[in-house]
VOGU-3710 file (C-alpha; in Angstrom, 3 decimals, decimal comma):
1> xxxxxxxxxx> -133,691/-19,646/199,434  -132,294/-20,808/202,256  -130,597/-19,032/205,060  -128,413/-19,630/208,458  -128,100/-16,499/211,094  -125,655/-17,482/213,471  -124,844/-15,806/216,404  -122,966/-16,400/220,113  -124,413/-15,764/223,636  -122,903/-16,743/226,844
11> xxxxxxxxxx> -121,132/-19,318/225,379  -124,023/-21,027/223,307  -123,726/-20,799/219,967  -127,365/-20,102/217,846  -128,046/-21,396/214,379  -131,087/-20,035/213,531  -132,635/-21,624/209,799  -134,942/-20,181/207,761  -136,604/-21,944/204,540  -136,318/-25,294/203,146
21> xxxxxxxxxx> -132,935/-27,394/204,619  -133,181/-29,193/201,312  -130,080/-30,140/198,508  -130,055/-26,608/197,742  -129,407/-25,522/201,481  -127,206/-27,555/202,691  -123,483/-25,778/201,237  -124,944/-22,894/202,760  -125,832/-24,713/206,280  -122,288/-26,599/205,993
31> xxxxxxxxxx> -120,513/-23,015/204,785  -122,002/-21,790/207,872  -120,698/-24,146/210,397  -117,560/-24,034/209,289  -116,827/-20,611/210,263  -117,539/-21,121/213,629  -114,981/-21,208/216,305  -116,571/-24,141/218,846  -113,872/-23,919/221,231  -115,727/-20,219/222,412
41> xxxxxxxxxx> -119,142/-22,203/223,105  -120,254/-25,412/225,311  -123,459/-25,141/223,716  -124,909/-24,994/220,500  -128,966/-24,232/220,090  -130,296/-24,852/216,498  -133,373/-23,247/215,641  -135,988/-25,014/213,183  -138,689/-22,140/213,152  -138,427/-20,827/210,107
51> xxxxxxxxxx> -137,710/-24,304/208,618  -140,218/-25,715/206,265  -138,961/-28,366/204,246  -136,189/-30,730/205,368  -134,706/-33,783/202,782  -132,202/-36,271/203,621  -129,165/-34,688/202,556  -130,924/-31,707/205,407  -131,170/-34,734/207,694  -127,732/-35,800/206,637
61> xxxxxxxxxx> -125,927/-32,192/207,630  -127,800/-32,221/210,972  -126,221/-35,510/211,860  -122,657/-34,609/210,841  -123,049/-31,823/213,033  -124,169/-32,997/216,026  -121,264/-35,811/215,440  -118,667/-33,162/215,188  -120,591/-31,799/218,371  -120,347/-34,602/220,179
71> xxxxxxxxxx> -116,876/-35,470/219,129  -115,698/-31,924/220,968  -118,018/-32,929/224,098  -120,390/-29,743/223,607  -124,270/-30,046/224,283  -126,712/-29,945/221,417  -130,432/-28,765/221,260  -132,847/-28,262/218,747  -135,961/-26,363/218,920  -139,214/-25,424/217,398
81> xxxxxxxxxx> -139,017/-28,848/215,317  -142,542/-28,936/213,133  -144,383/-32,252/213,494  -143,862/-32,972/209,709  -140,026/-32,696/210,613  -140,170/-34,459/213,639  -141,618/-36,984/212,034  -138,504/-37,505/209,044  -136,308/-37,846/212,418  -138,448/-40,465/213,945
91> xxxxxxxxx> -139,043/-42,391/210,527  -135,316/-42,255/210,222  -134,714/-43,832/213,694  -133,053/-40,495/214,914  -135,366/-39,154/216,981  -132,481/-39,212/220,024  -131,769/-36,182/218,045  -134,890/-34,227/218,549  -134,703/-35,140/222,161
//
């Protein structure tokens, strides 16, 4: 099952994911997101660590979020990426993303 903790620190907001970012995760990534208030943060930090799967429509929500992201002007990062993953985003020509 997959599952988003989101929190806010000095003005950085922190997705942290846990399990497989897969068909099955993504409402619950997307639900997530949603709900949070961007105009609070110039940041936003997501957190691959506990990630261990990722498909395209994972791929897919990550994009439409750092879209949105960049739409507002806020800064972006994401961390702990796995080589497997890494490797989807390069293979995919997005490896900007991973920067």
């Amino acid at each position: 099952m997959f599952q988003v903790q989101t929190s806010l620190q000095d003005k950085t907001v922190i997705f942290t994911l846990l399990g497989s970012l897969d068909i099955g995760g993504v409402d619950t990534f997307e639900n997530e997101v949603s709900k949070v208030d961007f105009l609070v943060a110039d940041m936003v930090h997501i957190d691959f660590k506990g990630v261990e799967f990722v498909d395209s429509t994972g791929i897919g929500s990550i994009v439409n979020l750092v879209q949105l992201l960049e739409g507002r002007g806020l800064g972006y990062k994401l961390t702990n990426v796995s080589e497997p993953i890494q490797e989807v985003f390069v293979i995919l020509g997005l490896e900007d993303i991973i920067r």
